[in-house]
KEKE-3310 file (N, C-alpha, C; in steps of 0.2 Angstrom, whole numbers, plus 5000, padded with zeros to 4 digits):
npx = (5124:5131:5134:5152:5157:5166:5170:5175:5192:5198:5186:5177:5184:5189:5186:5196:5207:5218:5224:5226:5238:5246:5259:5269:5283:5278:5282:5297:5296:5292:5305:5312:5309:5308:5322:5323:5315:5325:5339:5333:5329:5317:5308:5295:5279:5268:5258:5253:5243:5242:5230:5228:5222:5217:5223:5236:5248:5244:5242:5255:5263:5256:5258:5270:5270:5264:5256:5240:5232:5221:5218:5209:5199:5191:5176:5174:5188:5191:5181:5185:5198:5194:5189:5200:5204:5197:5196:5204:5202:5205:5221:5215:5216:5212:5201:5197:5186:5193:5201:5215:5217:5213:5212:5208:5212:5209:5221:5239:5252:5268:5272:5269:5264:5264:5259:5264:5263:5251:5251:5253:5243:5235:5233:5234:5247:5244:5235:5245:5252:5245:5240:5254:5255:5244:5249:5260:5254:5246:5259:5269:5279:5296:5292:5290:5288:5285:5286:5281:5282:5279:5289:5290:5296:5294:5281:5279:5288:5290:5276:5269:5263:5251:5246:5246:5241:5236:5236:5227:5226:5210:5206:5207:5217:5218:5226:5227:5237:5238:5247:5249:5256:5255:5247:5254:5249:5244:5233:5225:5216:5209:5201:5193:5191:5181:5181:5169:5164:5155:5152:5153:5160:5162:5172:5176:5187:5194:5210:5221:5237:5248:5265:5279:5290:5308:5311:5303:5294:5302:5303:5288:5290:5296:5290:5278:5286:5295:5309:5320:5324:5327:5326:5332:5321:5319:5333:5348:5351:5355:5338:5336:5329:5329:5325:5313:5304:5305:5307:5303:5306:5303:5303:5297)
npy = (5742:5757:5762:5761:5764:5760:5748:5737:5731:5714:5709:5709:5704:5692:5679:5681:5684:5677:5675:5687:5688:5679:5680:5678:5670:5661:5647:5650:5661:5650:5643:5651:5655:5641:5641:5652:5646:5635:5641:5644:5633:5630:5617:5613:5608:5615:5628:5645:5654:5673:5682:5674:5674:5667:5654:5651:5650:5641:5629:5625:5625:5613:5602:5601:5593:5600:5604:5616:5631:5645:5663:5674:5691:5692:5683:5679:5679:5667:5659:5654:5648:5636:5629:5629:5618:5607:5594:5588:5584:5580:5585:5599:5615:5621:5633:5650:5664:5682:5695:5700:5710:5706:5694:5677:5658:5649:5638:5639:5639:5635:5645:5657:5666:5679:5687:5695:5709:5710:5717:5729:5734:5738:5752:5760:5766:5759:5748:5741:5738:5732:5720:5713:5711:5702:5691:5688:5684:5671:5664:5650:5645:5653:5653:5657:5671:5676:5687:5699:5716:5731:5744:5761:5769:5761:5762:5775:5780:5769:5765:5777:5791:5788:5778:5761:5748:5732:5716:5699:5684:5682:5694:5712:5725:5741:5750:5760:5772:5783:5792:5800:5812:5817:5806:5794:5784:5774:5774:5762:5760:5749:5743:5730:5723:5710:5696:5685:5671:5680:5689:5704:5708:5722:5726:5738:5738:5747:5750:5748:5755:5759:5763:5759:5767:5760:5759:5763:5750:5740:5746:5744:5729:5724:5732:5722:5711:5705:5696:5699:5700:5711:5710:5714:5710:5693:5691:5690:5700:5715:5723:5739:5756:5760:5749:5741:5729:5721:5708:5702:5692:5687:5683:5674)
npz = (5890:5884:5867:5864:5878:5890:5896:5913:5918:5911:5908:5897:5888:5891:5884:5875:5878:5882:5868:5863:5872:5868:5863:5874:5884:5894:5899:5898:5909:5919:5921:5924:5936:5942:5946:5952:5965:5968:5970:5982:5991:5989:5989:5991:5984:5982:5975:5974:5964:5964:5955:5946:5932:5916:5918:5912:5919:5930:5923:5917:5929:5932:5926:5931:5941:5952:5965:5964:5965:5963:5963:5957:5954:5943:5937:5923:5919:5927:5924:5909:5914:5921:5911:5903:5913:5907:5904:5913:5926:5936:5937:5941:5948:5962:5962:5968:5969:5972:5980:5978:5985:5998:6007:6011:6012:6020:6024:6025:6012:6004:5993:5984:5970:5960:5942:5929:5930:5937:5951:5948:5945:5956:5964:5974:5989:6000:5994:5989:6000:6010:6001:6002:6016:6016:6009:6016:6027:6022:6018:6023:6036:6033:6019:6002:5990:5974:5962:5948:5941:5932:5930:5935:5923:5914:5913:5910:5900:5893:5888:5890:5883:5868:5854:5847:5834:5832:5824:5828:5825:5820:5826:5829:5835:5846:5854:5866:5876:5890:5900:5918:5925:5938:5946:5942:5936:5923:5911:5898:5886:5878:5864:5854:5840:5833:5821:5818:5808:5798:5808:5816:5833:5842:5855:5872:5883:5899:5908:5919:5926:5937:5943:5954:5962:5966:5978:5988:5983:5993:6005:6007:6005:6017:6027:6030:6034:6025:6020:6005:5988:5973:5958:5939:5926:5924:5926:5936:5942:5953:5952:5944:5944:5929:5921:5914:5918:5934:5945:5959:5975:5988:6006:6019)
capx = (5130:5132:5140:5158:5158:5172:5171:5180:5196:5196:5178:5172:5192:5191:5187:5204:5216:5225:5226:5230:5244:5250:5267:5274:5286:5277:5286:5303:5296:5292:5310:5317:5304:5310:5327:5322:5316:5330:5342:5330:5329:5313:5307:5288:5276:5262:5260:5247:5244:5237:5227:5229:5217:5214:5227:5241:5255:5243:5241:5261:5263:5253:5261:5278:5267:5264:5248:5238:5229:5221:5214:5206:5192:5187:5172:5176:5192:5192:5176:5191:5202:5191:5187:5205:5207:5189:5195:5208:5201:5213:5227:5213:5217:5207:5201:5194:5185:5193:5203:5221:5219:5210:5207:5210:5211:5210:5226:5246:5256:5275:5275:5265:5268:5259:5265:5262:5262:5244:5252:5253:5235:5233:5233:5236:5251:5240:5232:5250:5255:5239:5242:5260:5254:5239:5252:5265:5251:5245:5262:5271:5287:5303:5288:5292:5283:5290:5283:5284:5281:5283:5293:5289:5300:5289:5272:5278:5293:5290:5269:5269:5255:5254:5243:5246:5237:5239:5231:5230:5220:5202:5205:5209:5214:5218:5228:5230:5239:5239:5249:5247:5263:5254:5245:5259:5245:5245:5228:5225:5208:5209:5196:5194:5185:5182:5177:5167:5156:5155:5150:5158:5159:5168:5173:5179:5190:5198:5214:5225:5242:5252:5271:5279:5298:5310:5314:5292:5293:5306:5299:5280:5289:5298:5283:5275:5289:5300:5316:5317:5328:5323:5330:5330:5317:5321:5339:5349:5355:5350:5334:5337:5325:5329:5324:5305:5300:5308:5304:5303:5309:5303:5305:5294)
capy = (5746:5761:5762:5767:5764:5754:5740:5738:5726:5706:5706:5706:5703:5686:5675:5682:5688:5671:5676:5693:5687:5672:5680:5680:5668:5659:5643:5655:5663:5647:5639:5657:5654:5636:5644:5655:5638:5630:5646:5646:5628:5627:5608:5609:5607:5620:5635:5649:5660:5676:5686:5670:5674:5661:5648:5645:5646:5634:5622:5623:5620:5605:5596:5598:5591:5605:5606:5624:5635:5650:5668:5680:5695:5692:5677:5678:5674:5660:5652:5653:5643:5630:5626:5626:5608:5603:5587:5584:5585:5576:5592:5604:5618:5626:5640:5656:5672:5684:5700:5701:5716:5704:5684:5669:5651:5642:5637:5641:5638:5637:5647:5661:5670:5685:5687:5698:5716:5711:5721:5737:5734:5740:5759:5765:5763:5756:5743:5737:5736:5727:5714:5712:5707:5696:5687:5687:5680:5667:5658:5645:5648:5650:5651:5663:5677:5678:5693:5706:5723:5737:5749:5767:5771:5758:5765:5783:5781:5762:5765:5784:5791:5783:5772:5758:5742:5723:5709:5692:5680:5687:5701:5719:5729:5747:5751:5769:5773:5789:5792:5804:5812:5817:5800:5790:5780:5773:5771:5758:5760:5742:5740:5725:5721:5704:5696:5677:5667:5683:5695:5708:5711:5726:5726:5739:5739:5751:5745:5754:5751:5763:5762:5760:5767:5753:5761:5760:5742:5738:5749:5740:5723:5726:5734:5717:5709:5700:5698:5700:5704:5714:5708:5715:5705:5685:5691:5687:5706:5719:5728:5749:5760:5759:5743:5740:5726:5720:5702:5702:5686:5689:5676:5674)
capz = (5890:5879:5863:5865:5883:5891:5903:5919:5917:5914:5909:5891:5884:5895:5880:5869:5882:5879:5858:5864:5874:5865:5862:5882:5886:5901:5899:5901:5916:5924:5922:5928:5945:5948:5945:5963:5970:5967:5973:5990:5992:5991:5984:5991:5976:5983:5974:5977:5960:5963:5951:5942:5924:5909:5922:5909:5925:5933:5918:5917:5936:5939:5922:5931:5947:5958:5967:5960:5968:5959:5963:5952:5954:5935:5935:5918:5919:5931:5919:5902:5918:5922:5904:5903:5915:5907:5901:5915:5932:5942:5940:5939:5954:5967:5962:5971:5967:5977:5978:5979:5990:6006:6004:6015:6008:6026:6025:6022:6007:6003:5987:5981:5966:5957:5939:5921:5930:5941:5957:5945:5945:5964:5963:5978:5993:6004:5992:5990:6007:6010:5997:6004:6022:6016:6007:6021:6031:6021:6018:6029:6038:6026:6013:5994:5986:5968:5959:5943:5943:5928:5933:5933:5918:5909:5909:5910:5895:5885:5885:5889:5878:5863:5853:5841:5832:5831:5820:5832:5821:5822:5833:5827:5844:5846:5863:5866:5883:5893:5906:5924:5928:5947:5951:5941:5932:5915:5907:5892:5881:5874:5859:5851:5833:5835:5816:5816:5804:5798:5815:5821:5839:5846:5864:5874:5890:5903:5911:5923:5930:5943:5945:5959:5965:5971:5986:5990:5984:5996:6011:6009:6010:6023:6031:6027:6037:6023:6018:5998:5982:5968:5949:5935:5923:5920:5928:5944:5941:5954:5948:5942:5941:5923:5920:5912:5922:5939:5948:5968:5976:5997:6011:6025)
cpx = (5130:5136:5147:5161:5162:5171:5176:5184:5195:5191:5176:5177:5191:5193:5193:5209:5221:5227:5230:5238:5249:5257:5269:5276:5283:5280:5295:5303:5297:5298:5313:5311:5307:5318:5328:5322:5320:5335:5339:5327:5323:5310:5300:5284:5268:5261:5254:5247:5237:5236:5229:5228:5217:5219:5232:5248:5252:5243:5249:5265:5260:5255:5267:5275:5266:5254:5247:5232:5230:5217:5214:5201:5188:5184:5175:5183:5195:5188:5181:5197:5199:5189:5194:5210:5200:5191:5203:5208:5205:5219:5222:5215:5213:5206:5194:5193:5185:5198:5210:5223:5217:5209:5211:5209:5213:5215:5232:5250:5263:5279:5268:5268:5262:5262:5260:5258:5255:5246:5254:5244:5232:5239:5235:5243:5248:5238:5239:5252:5251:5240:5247:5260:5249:5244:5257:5261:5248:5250:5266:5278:5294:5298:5289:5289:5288:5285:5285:5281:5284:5285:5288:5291:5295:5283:5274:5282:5290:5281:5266:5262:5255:5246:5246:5240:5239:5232:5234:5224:5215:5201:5209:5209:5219:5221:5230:5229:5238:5242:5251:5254:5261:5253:5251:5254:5246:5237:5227:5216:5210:5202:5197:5187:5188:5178:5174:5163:5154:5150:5154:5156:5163:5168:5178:5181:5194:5203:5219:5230:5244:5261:5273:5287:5300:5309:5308:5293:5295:5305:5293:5283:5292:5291:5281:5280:5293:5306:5317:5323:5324:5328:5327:5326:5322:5330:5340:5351:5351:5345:5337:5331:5323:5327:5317:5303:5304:5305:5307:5302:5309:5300:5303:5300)
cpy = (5751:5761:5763:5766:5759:5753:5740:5731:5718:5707:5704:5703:5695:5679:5675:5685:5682:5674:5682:5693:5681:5673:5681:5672:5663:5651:5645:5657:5657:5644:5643:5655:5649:5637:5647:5649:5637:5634:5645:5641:5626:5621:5606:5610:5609:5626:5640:5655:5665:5680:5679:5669:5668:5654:5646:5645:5641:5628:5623:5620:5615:5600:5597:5595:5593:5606:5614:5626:5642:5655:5672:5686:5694:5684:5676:5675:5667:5656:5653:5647:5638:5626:5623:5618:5606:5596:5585:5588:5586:5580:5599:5609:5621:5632:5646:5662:5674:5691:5701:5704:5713:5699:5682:5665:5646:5639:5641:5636:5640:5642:5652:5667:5675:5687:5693:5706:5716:5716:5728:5738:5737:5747:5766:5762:5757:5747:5739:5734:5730:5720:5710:5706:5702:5690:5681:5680:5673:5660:5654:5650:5648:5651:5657:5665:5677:5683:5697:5711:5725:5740:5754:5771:5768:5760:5773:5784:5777:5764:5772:5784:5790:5778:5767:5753:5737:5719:5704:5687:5683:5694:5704:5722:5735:5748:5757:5770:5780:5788:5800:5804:5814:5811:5794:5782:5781:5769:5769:5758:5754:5745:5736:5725:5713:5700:5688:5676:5676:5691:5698:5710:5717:5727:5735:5739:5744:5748:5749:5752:5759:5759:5762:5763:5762:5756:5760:5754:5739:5740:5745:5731:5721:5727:5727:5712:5704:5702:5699:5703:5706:5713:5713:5709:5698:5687:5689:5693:5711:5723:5736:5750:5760:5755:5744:5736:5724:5713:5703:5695:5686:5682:5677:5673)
cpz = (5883:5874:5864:5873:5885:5898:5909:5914:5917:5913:5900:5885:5888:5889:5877:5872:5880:5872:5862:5868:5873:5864:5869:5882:5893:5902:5902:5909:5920:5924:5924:5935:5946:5950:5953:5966:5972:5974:5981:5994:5995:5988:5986:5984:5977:5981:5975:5973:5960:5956:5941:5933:5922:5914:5915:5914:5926:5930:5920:5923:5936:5932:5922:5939:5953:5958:5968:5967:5965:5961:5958:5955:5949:5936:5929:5914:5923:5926:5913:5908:5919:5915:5903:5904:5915:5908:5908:5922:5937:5944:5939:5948:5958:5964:5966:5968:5972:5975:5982:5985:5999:6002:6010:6012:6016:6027:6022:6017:6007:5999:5985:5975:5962:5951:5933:5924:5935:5949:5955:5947:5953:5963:5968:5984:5998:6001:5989:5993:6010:6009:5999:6012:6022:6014:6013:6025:6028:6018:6025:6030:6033:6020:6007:5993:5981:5964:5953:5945:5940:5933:5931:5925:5911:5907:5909:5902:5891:5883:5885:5886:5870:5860:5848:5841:5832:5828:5824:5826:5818:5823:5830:5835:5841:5853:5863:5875:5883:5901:5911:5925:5936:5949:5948:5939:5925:5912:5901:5892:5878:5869:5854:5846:5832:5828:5817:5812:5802:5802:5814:5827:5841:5854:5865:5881:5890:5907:5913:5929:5932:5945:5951:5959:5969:5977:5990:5990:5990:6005:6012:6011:6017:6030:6033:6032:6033:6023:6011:5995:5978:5962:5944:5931:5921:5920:5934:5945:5946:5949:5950:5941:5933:5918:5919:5917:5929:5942:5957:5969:5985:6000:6017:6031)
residu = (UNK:UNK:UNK:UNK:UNK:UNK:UNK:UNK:UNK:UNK:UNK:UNK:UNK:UNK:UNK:UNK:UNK:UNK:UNK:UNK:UNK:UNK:UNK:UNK:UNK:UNK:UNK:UNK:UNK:UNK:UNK:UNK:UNK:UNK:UNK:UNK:UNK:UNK:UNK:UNK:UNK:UNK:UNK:UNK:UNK:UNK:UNK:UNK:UNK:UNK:UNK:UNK:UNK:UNK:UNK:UNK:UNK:UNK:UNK:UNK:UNK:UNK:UNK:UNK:UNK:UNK:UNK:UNK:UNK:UNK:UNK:UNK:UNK:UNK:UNK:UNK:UNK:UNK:UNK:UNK:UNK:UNK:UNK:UNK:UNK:UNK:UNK:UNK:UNK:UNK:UNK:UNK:UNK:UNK:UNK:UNK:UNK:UNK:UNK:UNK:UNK:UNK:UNK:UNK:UNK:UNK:UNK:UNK:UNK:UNK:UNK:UNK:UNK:UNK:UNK:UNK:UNK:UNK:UNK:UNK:UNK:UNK:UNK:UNK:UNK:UNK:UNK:UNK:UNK:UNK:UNK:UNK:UNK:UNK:UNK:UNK:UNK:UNK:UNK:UNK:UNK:UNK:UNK:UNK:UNK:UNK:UNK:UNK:UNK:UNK:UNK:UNK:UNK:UNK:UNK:UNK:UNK:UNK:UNK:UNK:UNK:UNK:UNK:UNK:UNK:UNK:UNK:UNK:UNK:UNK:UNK:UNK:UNK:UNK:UNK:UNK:UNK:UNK:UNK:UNK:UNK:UNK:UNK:UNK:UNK:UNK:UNK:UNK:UNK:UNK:UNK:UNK:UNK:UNK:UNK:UNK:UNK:UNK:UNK:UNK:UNK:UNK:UNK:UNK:UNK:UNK:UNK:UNK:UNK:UNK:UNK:UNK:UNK:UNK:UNK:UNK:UNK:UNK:UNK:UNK:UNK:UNK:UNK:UNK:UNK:UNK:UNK:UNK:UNK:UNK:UNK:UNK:UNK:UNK:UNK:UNK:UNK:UNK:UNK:UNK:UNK:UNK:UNK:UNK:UNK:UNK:UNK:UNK:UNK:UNK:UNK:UNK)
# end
């Protein structure tokens, strides 16, 4: 690879995306999820996370006793997830490399959930709708989708064009956005100066999210054949436009 040049997504950041994301709340998220459960009485203990990465939903599901199931496209971040349940086989989860956009796992699931903005990551309407009805299809009857999704507002307004810096331990990153007022894409230059034993590596990735309008969201599941609300984030509040992130909560 050429100096300079940047990586597709999820590949050369695999090892540090945890450090890089150590401040999310994913214990929060997960008592706001069983919170939907609860709300949609659902009590089986099967869940099915797509676009999974390093598995820290799935480590936190399978030590409240839910049996895991994990997809990814990134080798790289499924080998950081399997390290993950090195030392503890026994809850470690099924994992697949496979693409959000088409998969099968031979069976149906009660619970599938998609989290940390990975259905921005699908670019076009098609590879939403797509996504929408592989899911539809691979739950049971009465079975949940719980989902996020930035809004528009957020990659056009909160990450807009822009760049700033962060010190996470080791790691020096740089994240300069630009955002596409026709394709309604928001691209992230990530580079990381990574210092050890006194190395320096520098990485760079490209990373590319696409907003959606509710009224779209709401149209594809539909499409898709669910039923569904839309929250505003870690609320029971309808989702606005306005709103940065938004959670989808649809029902086979």
């Amino acid at each position: 690879m050429k100096s300079g040049e940047y990586r597709g997504s999820f590949t050369a950041i695999a090892t540090y995306y945890d450090t890089l994301m150590s401040f999310v709340n994913y214990p929060g998220w997960i008592q706001y999820i069983e919170e939907i459960l609860s709300q949609n009485g659902s009590k089986k203990k099967t869940i099915f996370d797509l676009a999974c990465g390093t598995g820290v939903c799935l480590e936190l599901w399978s030590k409240k006793g839910y049996q895991t199931i994990g997809l990814d496209r990134s080798l790289a971040m499924l080998e950081v997830c399997r390290t993950r349940f090195r030392d503890s086989a026994d809850t470690a989860p099924m994992l697949i490399n496979g693409d959000m956009r088409s998969f099968a796992i031979g069976r149906r699931v009660p619970i599938v959930t998609c989290l940390y903005d990975s259905l921005n990551y699908l670019l076009s309407e098609d590879e939403l709708v797509t996504c929408f009805r592989h899911v539809y299809d691979v739950l049971e009857p009465r079975g949940i989708f719980i989902f996020d999704m930035n809004t528009v507002r957020c990659l056009r307004d909160e990450w807009g064009n822009g760049t700033f810096t962060r010190q996470d331990d080791t790691i020096h990153s740089v994240w300069s956005n630009t955002y596409d007022y026709i394709t309604g894409i928001s691209t992230l230059r990530l580079t990381l100066t990574v210092c050890n034993n006194g190395t320096v590596n520098t990485i760079h990735e490209m990373h590319r999210e696409r907003g959606y309008q509710l009224i779209n969201i709401a149209q594809f599941l539909s499409e898709a054949g669910f039923d569904f609300s839309l929250y505003r984030h870690l609320t029971f509040q309808p989702a606005h436009e306005q709103n940065m992130r938004i959670m989808g909560v649809a029902r086979k």
